[in-house]
ZADO-1210 file (C-alpha; in nm, 4 decimals, padded with zeros to 6 digits):
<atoms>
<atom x="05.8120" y="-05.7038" z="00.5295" code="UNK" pos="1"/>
<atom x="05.6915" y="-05.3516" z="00.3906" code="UNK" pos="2"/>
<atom x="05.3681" y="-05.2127" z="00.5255" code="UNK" pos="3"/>
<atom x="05.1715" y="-04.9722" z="00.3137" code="UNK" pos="4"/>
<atom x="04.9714" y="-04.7025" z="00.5664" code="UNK" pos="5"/>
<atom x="04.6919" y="-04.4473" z="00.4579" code="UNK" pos="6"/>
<atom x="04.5780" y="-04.1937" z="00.6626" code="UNK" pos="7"/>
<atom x="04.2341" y="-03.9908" z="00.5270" code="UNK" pos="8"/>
<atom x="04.0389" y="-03.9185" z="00.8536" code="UNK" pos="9"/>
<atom x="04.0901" y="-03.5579" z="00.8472" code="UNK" pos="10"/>
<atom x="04.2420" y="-03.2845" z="00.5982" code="UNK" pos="11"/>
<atom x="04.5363" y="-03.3736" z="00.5399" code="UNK" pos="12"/>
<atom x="04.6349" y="-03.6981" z="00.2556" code="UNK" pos="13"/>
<atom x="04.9044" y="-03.9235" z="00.4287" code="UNK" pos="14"/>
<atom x="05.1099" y="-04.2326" z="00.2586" code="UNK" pos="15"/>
<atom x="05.3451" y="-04.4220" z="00.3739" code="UNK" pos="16"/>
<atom x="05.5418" y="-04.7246" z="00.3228" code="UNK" pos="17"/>
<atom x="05.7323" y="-04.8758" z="00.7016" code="UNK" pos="18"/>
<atom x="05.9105" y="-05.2133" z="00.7852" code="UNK" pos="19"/>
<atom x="06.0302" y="-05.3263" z="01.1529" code="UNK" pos="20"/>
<atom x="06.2936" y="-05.0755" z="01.1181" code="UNK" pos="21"/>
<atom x="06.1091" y="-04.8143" z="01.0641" code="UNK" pos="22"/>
<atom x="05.9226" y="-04.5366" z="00.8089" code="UNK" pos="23"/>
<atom x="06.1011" y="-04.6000" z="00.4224" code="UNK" pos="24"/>
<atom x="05.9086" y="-04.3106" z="00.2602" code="UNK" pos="25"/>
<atom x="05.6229" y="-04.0977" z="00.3624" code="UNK" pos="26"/>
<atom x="05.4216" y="-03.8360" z="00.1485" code="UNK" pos="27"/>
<atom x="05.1400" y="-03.5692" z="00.2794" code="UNK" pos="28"/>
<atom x="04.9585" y="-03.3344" z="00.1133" code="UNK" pos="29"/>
<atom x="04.7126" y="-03.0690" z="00.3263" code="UNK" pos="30"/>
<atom x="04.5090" y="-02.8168" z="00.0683" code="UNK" pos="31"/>
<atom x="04.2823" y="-02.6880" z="00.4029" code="UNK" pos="32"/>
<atom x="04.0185" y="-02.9278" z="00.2785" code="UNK" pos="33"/>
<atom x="03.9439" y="-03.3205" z="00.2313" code="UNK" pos="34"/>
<atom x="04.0506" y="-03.3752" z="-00.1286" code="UNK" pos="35"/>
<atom x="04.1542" y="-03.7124" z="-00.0970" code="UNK" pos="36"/>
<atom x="04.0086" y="-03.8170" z="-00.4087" code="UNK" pos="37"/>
<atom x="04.1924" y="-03.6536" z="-00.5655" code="UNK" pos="38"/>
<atom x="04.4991" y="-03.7072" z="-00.4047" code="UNK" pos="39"/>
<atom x="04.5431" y="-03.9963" z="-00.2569" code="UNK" pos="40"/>
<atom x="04.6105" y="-04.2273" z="-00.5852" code="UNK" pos="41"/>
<atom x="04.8707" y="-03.9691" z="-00.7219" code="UNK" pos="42"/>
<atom x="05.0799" y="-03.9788" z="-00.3669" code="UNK" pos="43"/>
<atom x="05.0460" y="-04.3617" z="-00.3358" code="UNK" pos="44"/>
<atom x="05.2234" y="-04.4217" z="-00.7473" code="UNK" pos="45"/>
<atom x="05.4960" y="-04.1253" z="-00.5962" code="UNK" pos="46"/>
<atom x="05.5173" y="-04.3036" z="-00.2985" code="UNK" pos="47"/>
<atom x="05.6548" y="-04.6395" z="-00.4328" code="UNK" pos="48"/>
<atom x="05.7814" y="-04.4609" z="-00.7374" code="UNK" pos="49"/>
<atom x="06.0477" y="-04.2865" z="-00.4724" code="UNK" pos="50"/>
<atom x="06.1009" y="-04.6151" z="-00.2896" code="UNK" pos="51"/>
<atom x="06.1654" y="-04.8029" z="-00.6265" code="UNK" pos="52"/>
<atom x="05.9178" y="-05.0445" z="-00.4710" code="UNK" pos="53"/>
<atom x="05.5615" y="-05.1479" z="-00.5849" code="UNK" pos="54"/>
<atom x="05.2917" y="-05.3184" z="-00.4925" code="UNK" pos="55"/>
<atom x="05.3692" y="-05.7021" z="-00.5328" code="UNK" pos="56"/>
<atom x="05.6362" y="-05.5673" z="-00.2418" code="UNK" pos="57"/>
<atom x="05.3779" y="-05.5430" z="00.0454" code="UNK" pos="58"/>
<atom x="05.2796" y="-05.7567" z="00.3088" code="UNK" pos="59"/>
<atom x="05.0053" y="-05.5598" z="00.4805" code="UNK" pos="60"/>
<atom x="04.7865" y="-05.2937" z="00.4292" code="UNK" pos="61"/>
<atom x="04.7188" y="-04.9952" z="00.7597" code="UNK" pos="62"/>
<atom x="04.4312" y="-04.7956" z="00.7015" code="UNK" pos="63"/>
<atom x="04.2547" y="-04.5338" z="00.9691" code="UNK" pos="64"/>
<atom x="03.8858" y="-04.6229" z="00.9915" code="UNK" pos="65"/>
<atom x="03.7770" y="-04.3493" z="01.1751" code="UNK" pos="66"/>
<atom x="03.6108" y="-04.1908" z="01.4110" code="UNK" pos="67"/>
<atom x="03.7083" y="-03.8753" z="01.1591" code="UNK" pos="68"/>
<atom x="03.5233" y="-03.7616" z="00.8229" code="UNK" pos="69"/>
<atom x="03.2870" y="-04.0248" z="00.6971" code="UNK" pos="70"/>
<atom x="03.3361" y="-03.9553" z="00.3047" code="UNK" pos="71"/>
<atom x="03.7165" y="-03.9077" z="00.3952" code="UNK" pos="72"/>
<atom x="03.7893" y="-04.2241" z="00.5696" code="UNK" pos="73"/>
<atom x="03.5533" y="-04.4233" z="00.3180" code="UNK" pos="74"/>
<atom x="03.8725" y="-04.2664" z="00.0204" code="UNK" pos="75"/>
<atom x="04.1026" y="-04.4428" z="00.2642" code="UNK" pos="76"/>
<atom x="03.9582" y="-04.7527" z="00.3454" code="UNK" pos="77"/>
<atom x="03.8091" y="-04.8858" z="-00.0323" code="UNK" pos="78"/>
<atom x="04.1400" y="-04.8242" z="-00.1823" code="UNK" pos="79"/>
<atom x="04.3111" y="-04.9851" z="00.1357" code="UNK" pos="80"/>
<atom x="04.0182" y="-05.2634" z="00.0243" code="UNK" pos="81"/>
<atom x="04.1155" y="-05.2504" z="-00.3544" code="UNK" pos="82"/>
<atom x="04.4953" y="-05.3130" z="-00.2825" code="UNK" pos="83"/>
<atom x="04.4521" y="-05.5460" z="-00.0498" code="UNK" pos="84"/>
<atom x="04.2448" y="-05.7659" z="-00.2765" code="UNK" pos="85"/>
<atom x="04.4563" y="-05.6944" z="-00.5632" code="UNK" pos="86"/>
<atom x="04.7947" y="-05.7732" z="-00.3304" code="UNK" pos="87"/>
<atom x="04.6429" y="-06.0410" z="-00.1423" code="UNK" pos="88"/>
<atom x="04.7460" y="-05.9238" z="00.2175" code="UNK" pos="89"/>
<atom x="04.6173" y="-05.8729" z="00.5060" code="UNK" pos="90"/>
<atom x="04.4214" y="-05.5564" z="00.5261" code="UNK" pos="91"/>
<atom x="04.4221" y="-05.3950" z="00.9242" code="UNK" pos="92"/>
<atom x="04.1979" y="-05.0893" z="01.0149" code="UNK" pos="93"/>
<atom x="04.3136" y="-04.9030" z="01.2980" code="UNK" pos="94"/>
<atom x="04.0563" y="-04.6520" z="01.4709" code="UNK" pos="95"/>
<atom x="04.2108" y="-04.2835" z="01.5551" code="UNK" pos="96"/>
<atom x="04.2041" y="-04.3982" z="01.8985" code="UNK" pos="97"/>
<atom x="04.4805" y="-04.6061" z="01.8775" code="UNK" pos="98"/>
<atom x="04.6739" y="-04.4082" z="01.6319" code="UNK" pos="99"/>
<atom x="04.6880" y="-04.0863" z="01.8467" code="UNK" pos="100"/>
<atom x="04.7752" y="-04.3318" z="02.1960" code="UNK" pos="101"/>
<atom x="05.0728" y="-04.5352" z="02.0057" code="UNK" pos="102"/>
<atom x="05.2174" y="-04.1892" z="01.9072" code="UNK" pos="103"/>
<atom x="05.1631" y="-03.9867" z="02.1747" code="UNK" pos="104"/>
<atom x="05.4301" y="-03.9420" z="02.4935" code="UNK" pos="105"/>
<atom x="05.1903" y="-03.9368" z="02.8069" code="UNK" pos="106"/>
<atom x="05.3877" y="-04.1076" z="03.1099" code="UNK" pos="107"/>
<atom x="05.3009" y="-03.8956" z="03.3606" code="UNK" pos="108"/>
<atom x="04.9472" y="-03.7843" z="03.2461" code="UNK" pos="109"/>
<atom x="04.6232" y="-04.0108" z="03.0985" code="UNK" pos="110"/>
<atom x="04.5808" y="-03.9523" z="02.7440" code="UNK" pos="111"/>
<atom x="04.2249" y="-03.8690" z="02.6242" code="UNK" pos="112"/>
<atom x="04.1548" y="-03.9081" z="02.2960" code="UNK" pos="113"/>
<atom x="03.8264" y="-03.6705" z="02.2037" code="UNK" pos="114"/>
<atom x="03.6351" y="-03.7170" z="01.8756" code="UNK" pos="115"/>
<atom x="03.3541" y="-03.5039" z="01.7683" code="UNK" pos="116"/>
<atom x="03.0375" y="-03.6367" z="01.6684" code="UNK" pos="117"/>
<atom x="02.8207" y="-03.3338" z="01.6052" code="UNK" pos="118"/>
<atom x="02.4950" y="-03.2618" z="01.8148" code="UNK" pos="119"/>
<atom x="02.7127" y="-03.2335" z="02.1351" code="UNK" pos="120"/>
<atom x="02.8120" y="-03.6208" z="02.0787" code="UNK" pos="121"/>
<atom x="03.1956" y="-03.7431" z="02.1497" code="UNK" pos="122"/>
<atom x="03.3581" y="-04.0478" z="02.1059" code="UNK" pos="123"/>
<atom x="03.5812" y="-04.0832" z="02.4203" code="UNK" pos="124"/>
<atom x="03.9141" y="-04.2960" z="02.4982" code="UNK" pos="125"/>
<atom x="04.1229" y="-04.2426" z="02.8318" code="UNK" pos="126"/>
<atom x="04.4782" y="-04.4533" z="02.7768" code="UNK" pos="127"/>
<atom x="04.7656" y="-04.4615" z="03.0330" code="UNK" pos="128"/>
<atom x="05.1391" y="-04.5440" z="02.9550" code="UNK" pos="129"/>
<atom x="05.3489" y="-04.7038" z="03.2071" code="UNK" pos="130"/>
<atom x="05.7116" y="-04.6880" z="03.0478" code="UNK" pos="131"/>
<atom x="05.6468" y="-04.7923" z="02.7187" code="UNK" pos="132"/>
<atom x="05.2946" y="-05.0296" z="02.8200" code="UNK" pos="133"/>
<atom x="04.9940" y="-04.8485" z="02.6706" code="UNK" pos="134"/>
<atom x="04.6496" y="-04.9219" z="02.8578" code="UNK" pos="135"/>
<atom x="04.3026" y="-04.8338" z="02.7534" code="UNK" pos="136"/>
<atom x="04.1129" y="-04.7399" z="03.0685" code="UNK" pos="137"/>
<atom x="03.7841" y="-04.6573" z="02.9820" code="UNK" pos="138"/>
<atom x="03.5995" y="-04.5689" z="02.6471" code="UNK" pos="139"/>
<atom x="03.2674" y="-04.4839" z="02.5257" code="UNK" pos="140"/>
<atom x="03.2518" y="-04.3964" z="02.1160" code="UNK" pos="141"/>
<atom x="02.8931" y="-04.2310" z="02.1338" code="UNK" pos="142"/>
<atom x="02.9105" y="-04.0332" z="02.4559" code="UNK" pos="143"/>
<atom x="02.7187" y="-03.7047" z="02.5403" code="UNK" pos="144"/>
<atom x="02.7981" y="-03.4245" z="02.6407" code="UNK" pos="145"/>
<atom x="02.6008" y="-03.4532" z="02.9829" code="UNK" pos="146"/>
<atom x="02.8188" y="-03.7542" z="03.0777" code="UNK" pos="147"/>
<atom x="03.1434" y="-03.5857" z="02.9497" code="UNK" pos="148"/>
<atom x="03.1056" y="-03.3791" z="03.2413" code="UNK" pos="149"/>
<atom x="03.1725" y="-03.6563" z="03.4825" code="UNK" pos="150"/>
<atom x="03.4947" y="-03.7702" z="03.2819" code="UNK" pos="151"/>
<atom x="03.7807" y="-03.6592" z="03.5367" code="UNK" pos="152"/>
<atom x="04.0199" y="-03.4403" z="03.3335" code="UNK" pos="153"/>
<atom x="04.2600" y="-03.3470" z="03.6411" code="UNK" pos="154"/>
<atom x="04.6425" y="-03.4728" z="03.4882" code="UNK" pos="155"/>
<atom x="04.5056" y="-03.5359" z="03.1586" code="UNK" pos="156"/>
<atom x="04.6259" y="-03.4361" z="02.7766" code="UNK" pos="157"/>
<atom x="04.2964" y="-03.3902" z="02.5760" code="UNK" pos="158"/>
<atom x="04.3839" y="-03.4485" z="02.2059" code="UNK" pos="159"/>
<atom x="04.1295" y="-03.5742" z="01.8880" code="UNK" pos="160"/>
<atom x="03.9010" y="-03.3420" z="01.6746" code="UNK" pos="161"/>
<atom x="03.6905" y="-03.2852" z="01.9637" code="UNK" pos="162"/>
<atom x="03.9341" y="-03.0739" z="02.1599" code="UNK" pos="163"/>
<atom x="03.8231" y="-02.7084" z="02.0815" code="UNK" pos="164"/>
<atom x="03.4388" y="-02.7853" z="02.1215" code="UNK" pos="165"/>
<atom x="03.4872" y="-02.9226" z="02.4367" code="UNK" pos="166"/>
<atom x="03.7523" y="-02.6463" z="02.5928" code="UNK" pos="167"/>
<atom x="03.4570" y="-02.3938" z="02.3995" code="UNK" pos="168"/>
<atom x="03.1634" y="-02.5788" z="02.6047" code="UNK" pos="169"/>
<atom x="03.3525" y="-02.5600" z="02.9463" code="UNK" pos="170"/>
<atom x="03.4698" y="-02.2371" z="02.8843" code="UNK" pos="171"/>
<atom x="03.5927" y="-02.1592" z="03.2721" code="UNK" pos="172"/>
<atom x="03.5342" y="-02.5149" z="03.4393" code="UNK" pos="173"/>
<atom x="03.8304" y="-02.6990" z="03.2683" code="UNK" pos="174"/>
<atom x="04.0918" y="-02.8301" z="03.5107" code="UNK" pos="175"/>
<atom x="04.4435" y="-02.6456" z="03.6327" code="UNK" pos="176"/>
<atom x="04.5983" y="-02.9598" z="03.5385" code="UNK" pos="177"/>
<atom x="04.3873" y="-03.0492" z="03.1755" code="UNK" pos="178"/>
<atom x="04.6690" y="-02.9692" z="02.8691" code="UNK" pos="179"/>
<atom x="04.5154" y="-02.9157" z="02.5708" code="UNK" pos="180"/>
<atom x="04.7060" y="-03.0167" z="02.2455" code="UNK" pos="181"/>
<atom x="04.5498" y="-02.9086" z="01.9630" code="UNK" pos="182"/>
<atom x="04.8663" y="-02.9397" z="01.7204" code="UNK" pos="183"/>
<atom x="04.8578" y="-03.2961" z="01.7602" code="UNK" pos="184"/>
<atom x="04.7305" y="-03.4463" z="01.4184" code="UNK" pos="185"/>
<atom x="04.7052" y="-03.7522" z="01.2598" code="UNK" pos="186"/>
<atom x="04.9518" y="-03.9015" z="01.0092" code="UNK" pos="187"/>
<atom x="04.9828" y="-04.2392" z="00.8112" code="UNK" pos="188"/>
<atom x="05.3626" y="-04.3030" z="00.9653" code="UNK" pos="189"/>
<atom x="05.1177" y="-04.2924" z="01.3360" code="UNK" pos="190"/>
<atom x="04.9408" y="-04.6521" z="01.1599" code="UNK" pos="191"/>
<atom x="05.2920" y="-04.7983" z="01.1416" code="UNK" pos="192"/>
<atom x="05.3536" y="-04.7928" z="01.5114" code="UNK" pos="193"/>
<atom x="04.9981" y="-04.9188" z="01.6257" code="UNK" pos="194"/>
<atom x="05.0624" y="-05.2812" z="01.8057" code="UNK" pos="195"/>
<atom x="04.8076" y="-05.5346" z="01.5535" code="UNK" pos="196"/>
<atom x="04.7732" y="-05.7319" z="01.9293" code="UNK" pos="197"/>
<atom x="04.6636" y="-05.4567" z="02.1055" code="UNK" pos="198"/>
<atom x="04.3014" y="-05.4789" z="02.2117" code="UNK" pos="199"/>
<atom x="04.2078" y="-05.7082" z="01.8736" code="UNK" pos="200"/>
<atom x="03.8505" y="-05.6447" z="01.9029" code="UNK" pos="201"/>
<atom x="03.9522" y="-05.2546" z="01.8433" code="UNK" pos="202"/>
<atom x="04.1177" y="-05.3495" z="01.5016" code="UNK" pos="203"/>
<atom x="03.9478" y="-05.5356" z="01.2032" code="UNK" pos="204"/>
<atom x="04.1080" y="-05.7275" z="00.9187" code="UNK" pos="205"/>
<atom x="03.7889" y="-05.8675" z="00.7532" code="UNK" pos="206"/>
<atom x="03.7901" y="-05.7338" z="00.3981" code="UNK" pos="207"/>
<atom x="03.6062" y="-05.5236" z="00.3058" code="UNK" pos="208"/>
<atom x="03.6595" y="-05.2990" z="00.5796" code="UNK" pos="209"/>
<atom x="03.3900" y="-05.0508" z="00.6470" code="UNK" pos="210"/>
<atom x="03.4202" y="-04.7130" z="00.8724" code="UNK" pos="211"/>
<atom x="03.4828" y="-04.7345" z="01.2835" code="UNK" pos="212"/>
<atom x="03.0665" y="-04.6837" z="01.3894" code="UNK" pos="213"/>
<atom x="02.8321" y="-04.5227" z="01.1933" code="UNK" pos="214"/>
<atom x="02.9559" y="-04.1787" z="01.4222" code="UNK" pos="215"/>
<atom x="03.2483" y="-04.1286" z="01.2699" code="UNK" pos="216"/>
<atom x="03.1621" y="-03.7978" z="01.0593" code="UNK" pos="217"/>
<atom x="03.3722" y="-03.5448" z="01.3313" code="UNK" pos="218"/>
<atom x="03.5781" y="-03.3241" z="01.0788" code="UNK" pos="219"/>
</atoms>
């Protein structure tokens, strides 16, 4: 079973192909701007190219459907749609949420996952991990600013697009115990790990796929 997993919701152009045991090739280009146009054909024909595999080879299709850069996830998800047709396999799309939780250690802090939605918007997810169980304890994907400051951020990781305009708007009210992780980014071998049970309503596989909510244009 060989999955193929594209990642386009921010800068940087991710590919790669994964099975159960694990990533079999993965490919990334970051030129400090969204030019997955571009690049995302050219890395895909490398990518099974270097794996001497091609696409009659897959059995599923990952794709990241946002919240992140409108134009950049719609790259990702029509040619996700285009092989998917063209392979006929099933086609998942995975929101950044769940991509960042699956790939993030957290055991002894929540995990909040931070999107920005312009106009002093977020879209908000707090997970837990217990061991190796991942639990989403609250969300809400269109959340303002005003109610942000009620979100309890004592033992929390804050990581997501969102970060820095958050830590800039609570400049001196941000918890003793808040870490901030702004190095954490996204990445197409993240898709592969994502559990396709977890929380189905979160992940579609109705082609063709479309973007998250009409929010997700955070860059």
């Amino acid at each position: 079973m060989v999955s193929l997993n594209i990642e386009t919701s921010q800068n940087t152009t991710s590919v790669c192909l994964s099975s159960v045991d694990g990533i079999l090739s993965c490919l990334e280009r970051n030129n400090g701007k969204p030019n997955h146009c571009e690049l995302l054909m050219p890395l895909i024909k490398e990518l099974f190219r270097e794996s001497s595999l091609d696409i009659n080879d897959l059995t599923s299709i990952n794709v990241n459907v946002g919240p992140g850069n409108l134009s950049s996830l719609r790259v990702g998800i029509s040619t996700a749609n285009v092989f998917g047709n063209f392979a006929q396999v099933p086609v998942y799309g995975i929101p950044s949420f769940l991509s960042y939780a699956f790939n993030y250690s957290y055991n002894n802090k929540d995990l909040i996952v931070l999107f920005d939605l312009k106009n002093n918007h977020f879209a908000y997810a707090r997970f837990c991990q217990n061991n190796s169980k991942i639990s989403l304890i609250e969300h809400n994907f269109n959340i303002s600013l005003k109610d942000m400051d009620c979100i309890d951020t004592n033992d929390s990781i804050i990581v997501g697009t969102g970060l820095e305009k958050y830590k800039q708007i609570n400049r001196g009210n941000l918890s003793d115990t808040l870490v901030i992780d702004k190095n954490f980014r996204a990445s197409s071998k993240f898709l592969s790990k994502v559990d396709l049970n977890f929380q189905k309503e979160l992940i579609s596989n109705k082609i063709p796929l479309v973007p998250f909510n009409s929010y997700s244009f955070g860059s």
